[in-house]
KETI-940354 format. One line per 2 residues: number of its first residue (from 1); their letters; for each residue z, y negated, x negated of N, C-alpha, C, O, CB. Coordinates in nm, 2 decimals. Glycine has a CB too. Layout:
KETI-940354
NUM) a) Z Y X Z Y X Z Y X Z Y X Z Y X  ...
END
This chain:
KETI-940354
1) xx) -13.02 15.16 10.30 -13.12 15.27 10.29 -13.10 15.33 10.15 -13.08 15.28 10.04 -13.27 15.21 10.30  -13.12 15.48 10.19 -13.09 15.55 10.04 -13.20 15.54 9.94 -13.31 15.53 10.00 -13.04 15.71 10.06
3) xx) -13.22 15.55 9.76 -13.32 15.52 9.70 -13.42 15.63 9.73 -13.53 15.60 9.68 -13.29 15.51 9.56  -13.42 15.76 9.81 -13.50 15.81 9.83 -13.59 15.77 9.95 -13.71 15.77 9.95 -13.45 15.91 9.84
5) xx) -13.52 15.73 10.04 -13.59 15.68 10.14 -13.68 15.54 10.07 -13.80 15.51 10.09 -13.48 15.64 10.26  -13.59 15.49 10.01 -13.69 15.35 9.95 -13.79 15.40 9.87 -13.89 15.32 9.87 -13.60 15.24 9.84
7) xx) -13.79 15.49 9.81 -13.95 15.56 9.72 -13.99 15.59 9.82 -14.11 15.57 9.78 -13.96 15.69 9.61  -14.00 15.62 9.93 -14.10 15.72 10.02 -14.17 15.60 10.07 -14.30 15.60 10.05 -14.04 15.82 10.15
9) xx) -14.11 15.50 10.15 -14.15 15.37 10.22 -14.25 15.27 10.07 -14.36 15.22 10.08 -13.97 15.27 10.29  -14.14 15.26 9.94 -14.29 15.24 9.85 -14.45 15.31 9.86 -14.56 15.26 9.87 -14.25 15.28 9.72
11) xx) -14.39 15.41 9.85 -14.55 15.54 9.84 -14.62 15.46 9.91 -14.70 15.38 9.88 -14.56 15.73 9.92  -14.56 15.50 10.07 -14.67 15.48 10.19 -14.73 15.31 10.23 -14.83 15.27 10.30 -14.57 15.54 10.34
13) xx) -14.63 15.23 10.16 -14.68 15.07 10.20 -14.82 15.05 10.18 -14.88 15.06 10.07 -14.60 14.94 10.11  -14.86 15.03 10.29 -15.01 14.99 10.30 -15.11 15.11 10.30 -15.23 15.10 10.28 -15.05 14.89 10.18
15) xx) -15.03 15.22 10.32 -15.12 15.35 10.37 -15.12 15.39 10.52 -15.03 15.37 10.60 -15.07 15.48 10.30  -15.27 15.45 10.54 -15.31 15.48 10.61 -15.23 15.58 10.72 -15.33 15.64 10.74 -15.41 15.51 10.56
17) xx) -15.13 15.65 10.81 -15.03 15.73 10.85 -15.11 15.80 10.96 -15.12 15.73 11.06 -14.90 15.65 10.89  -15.18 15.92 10.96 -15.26 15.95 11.12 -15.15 16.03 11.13 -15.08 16.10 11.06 -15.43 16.04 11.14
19) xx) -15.14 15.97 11.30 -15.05 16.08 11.36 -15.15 16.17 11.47 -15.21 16.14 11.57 -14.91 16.01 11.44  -15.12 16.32 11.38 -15.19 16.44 11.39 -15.15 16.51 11.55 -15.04 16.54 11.58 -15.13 16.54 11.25
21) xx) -15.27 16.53 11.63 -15.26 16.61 11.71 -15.24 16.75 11.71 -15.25 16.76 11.59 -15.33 16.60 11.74  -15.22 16.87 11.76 -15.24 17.02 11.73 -15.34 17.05 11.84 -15.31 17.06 11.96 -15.09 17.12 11.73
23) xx) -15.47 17.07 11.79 -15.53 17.16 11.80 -15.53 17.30 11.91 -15.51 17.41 11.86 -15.51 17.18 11.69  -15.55 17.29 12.02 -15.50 17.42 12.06 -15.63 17.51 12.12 -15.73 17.45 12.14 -15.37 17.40 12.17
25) xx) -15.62 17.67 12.14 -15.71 17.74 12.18 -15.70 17.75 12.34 -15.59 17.79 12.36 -15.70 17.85 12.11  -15.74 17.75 12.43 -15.74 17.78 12.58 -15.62 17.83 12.60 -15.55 17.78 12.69 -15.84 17.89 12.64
27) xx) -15.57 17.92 12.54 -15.49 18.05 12.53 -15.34 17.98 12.53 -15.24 18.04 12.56 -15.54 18.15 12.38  -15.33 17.85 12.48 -15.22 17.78 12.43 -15.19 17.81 12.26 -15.08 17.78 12.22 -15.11 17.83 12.53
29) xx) -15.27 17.87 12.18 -15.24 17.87 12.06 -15.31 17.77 11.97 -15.42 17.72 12.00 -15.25 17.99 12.02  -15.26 17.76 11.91 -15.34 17.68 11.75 -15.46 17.72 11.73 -15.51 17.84 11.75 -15.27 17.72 11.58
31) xx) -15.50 17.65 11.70 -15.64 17.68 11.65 -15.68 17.64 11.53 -15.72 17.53 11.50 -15.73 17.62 11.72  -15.65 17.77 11.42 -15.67 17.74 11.28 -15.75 17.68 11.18 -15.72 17.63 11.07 -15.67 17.82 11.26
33) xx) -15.91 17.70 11.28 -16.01 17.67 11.22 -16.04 17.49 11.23 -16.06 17.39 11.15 -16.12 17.75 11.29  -16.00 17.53 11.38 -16.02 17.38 11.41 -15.96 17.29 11.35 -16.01 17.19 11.31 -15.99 17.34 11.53
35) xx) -15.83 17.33 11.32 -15.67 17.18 11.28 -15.73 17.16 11.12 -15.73 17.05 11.07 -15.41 17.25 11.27  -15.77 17.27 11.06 -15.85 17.26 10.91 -15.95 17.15 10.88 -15.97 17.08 10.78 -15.93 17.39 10.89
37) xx) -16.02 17.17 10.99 -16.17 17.06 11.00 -16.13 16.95 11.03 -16.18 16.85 10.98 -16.28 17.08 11.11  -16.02 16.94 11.15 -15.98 16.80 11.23 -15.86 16.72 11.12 -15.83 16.60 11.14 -15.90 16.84 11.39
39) xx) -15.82 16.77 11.06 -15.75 16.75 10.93 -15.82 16.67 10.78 -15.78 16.58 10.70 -15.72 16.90 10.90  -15.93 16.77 10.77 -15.98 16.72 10.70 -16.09 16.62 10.75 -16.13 16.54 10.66 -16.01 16.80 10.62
41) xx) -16.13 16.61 10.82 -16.17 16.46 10.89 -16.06 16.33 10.90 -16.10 16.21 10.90 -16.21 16.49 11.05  -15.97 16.36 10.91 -15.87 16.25 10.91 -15.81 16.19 10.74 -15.75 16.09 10.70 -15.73 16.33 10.99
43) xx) -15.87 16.30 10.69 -15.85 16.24 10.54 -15.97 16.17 10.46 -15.96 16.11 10.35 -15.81 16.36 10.45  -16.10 16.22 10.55 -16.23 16.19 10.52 -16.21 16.03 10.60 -16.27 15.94 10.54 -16.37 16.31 10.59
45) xx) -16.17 16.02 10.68 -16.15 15.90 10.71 -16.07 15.77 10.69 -16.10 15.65 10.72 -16.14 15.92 10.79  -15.93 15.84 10.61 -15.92 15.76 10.47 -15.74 15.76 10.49 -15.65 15.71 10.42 -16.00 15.57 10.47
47) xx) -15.75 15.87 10.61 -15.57 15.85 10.58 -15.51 15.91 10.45 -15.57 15.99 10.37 -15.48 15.95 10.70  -15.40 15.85 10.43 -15.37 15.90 10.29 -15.18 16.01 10.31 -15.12 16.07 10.23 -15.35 15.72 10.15
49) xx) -15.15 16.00 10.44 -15.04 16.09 10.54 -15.10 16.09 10.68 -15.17 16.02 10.75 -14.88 16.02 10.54  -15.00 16.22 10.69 -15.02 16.32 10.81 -14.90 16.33 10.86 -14.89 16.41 10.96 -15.06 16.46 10.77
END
């Protein structure tokens, strides 16, 4: 494993990792407002990556 990869896997040991849905509008698009809120609920909840 290269030393970059080995700093990244330090950072994250024993963090929280949400894996992030997208958000979408009826329409099939993103939904800007929403992924903002649903985002920051996921960090309110204690993830520390996305």
């Amino acid at each position: 494993m290269d030393v970059s990869a080995q700093n990244l896997r330090d950072r994250l040991r024993g963090t929280l990792i949400a894996a992030a849905a997208t958000p979408m509008t009826e329409s099939g698009e993103v939904d800007p407002a929403v992924v903002a809120r649903y985002l920051a609920g996921l960090v309110a909840d204690g993830a520390g990556a996305l």
